[in-house]
VOGU-3710 file (C-alpha; in Angstrom, 3 decimals, decimal comma):
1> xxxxxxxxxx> -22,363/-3,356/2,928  -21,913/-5,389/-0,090  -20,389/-8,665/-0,601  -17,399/-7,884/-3,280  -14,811/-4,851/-2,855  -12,144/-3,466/-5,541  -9,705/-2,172/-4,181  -6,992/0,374/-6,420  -3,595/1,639/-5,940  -3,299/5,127/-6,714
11> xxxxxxxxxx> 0,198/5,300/-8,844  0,229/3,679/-12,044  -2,977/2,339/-11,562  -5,622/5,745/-10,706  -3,679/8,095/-11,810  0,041/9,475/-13,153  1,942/11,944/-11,126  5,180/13,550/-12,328  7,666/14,173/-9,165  10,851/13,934/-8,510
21> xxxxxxxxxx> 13,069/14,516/-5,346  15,523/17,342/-4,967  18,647/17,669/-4,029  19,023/20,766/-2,026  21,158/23,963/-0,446  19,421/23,751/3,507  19,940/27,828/3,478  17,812/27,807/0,412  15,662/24,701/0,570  12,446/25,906/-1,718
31> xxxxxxxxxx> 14,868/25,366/-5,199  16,567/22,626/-6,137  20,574/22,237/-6,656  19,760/19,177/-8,592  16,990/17,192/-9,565  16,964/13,618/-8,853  16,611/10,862/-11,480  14,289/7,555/-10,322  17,121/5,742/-10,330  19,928/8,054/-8,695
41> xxxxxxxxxx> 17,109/8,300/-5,736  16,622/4,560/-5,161  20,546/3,783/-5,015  20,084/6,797/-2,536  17,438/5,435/-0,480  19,166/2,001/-0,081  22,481/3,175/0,750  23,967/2,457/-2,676  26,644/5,502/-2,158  27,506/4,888/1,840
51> xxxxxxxxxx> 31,127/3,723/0,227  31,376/6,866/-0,550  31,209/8,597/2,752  29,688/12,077/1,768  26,264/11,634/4,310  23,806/14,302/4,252  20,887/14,539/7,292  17,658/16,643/6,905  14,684/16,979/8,435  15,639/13,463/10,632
61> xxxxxxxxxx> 16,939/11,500/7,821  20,478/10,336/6,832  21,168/10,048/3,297  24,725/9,101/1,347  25,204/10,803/-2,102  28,107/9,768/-4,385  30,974/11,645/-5,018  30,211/12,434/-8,405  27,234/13,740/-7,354  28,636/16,261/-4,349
71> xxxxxxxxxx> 31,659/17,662/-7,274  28,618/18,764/-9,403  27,060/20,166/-6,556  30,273/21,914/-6,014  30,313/23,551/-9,307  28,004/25,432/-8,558  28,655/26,605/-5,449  32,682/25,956/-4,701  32,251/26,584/-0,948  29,641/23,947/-0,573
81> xxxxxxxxxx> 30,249/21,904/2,784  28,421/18,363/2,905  26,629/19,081/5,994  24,286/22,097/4,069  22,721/20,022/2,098  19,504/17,674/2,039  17,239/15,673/0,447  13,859/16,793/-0,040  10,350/15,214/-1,067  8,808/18,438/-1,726
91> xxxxxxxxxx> 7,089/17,544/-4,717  5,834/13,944/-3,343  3,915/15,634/-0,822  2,986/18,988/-1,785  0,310/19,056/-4,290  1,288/22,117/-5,343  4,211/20,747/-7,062  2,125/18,185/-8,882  2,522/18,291/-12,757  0,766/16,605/-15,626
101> xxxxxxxxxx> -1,785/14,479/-13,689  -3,447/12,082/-15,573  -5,849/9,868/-14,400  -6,001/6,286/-16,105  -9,837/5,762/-16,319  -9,480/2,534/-18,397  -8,531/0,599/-15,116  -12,041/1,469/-13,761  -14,425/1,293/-17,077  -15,149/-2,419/-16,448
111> xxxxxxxxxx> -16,856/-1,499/-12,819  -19,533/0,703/-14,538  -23,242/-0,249/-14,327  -22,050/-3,118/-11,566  -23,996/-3,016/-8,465  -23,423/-4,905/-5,023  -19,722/-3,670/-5,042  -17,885/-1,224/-2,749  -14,596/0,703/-4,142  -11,587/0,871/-2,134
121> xxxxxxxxxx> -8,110/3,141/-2,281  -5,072/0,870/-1,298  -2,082/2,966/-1,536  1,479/3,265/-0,462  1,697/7,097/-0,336  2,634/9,249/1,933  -0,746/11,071/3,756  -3,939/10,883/2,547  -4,692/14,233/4,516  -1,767/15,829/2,222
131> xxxxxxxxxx> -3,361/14,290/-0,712  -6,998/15,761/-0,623  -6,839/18,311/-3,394  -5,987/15,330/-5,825  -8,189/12,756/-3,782  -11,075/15,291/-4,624  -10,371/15,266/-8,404  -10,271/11,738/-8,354  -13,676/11,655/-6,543  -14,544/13,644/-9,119
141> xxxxxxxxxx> -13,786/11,588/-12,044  -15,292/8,533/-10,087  -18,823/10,243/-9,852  -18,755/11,760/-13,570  -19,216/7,481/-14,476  -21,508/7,081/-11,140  -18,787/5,320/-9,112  -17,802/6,227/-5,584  -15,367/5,552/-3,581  -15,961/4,088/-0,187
151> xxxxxxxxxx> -12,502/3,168/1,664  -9,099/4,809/2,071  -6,089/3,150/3,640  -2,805/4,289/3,041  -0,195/2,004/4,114  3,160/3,928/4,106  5,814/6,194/5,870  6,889/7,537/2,861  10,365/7,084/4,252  10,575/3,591/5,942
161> xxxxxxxxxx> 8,934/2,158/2,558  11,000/2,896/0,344  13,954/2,011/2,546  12,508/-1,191/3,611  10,070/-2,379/1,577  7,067/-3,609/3,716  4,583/-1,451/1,920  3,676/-4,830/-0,085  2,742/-6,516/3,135  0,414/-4,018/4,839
171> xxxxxxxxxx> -1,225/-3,876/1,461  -1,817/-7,692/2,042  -2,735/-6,890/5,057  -5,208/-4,914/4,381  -6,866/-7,362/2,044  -6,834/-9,913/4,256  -8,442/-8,493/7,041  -11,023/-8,189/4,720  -11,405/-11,715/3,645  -11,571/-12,367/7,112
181> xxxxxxxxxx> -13,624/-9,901/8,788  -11,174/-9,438/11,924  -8,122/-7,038/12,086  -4,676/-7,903/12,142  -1,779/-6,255/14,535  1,867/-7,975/15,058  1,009/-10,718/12,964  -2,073/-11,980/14,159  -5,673/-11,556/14,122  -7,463/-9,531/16,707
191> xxxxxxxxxx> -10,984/-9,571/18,323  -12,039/-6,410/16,655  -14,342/-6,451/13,356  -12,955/-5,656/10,083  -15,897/-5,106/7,526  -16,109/-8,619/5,828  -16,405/-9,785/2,152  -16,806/-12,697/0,151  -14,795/-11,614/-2,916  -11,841/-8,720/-2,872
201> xxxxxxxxxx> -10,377/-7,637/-5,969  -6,843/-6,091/-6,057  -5,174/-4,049/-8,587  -1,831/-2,502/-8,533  1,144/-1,347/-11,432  3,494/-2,723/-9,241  4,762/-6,559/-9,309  6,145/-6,890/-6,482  2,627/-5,962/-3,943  0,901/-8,406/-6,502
211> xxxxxxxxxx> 3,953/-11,340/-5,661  3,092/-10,610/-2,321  -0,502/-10,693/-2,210  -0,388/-13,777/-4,163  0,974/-15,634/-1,199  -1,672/-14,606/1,227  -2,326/-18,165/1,981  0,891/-18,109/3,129  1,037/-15,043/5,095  -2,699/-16,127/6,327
221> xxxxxxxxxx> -1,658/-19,351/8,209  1,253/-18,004/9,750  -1,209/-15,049/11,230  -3,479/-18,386/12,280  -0,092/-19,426/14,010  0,142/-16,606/16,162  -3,426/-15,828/16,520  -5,848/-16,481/20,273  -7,962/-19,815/19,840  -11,334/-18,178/20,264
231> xxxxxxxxxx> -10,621/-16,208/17,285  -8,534/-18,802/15,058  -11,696/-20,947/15,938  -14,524/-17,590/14,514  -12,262/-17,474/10,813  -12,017/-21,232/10,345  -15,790/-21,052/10,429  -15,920/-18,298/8,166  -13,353/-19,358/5,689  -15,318/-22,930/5,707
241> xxxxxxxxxx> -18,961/-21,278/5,408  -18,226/-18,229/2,891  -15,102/-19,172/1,124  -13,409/-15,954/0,569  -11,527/-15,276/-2,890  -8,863/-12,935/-3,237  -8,612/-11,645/-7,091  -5,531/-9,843/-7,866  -5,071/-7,990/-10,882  -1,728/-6,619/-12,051
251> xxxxxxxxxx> -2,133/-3,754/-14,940  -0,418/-4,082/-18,003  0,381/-2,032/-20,745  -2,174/-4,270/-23,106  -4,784/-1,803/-23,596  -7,137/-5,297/-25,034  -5,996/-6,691/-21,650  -5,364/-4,951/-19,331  -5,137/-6,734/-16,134  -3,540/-9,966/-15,383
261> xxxxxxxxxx> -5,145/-11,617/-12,997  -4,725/-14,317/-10,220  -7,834/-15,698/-8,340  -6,612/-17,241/-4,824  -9,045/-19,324/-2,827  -8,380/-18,854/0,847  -8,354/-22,119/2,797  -8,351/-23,813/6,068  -4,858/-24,563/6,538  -3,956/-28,122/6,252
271> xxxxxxxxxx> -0,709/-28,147/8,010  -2,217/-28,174/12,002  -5,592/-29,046/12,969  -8,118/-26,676/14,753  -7,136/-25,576/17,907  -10,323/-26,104/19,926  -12,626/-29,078/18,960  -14,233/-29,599/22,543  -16,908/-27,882/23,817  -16,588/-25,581/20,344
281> xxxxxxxxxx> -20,090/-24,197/20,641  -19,813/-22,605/24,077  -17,098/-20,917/23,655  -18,178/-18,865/20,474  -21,527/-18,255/22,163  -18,889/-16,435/24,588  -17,164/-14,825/21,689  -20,003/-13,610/19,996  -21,239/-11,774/22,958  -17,391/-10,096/23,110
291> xxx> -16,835/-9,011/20,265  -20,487/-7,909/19,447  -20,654/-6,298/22,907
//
């Protein structure tokens, strides 16, 4: 294992996918009544329209359209009843219904001829299982400039995150563990190793995952806050001896700079003391034996 780590998100950042949702007719659910802008689906997915009253459920879900939307619906088909009709992600997770995929090698060009560095995929799709046709292009494209890819973690219900918006923290997540070396689960760190590096690199298209992971300091020592002393004790060493730098890169549309970038530190906290001072050795003798079995 190697000491630094990119890791990429895959839209706007890997690659360009065209899809859209669908509005559909449930007796008739492989065509679409009406195709969904971006921004008719996000008022959609946060309950923009629930004034409206006109509630659709499919496949689980409950959805509120507007009324403008259901009277075109019902030109169409006059006879239309609310409760026929869904919302469907067809195209977000069916690679058969991707279109126009381009892949945005620029954001990678700079890792070429660098050794000592593992590649990660950070993403906030849906299924990485549903993505492998377009995961093996991408593979593809890595190894044609002698890249590979060695992680995947995708973070997301496809669902839940764009109703609620945590994707941007189990990205952090995700990069923390990694600073660390330990995982994280209900807000704390755990006793089981997370592959460890000095220097992660993160880039993503979207602001508001960088915003996030720009705090990780933050988000860091309240993990510490919740976290068992024998471990809390195992990362203040680590932090102290290694000195772990999170570098987070957001991609703009500069093409003679591309990235923006932020280089947090991560620190021993300075607003509580360590846990366990007494009789510090012993007890991480005891650790090390747990966790390395």
């Amino acid at each position: 294992m190697n000491n630094i780590i990119h890791f990429f998100d895959l839209d706007g950042t890997l690659w360009r996918l065209k899809t859209k949702a669908w509005l559909i007719y449930k007796k008739n659910p492989n065509k679409p009544l009406l195709i969904l802008s971006d921004g008719i689906l996000i008022d959609i997915l946060f309950g923009v329209y629930k004034k409206d009253e006109i509630k659709l459920e499919y496949n689980g879900k409950e959805f509120w359209i507007s009324e403008k939307i259901f009277n075109k619906i019902k030109k169409k088909i006059p006879s239309i009843k609310e409760d026929q009709l869904g919302i469907s992600f067809i195209e977000n997770i069916n690679p058969d219904y991707y279109k126009n995929l381009i892949f945005y090698k620029e954001n990678i060009r700079h890792l070429i001829n660098q050794t000592g560095i593992d590649i990660g995929i950070l993403s906030g799709r849906y299924s990485e299982e549903n993505d492998q046709k377009i995961l093996t292009l991408l593979k593809q494209e890595f190894d044609n400039i002698g890249l590979e890819i060695n992680k995947f973690y995708y973070v997301s219900d496809f669902f839940k995150s764009k109703i609620d918006n945590i994707t941007n923290f189990k990205k952090t997540n995700v990069l923390l563990e990694h600073l660390v070396g330990f995982k994280i689960v209900d807000e704390h760190f755990v006793p089981i190793k997370q592959d460890l590096y000095k220097e992660v690199y993160f880039y993503d298209d979207e602001f508001q995952n960088i915003d996030v992971a720009n705090n990780i300091q933050e988000i860091f020592e309240e993990y510490l806050r919740n976290t068992d002393d024998e471990v809390y004790d195992r990362i203040m060493l680590r932090v102290k001896d290694i000195k772990p730098i999170l570098y987070t890169n957001l991609i703009t549309n500069n093409n003679l700079n591309r990235f923006k970038t932020t280089k947090i530190e991560l620190k021993q906290p300075k607003t509580f003391p360590i846990k366990m001072e007494k009789n510090n050795n012993k007890f991480l003798s005891k650790f090390d034996k747990f966790i390395n079995g």
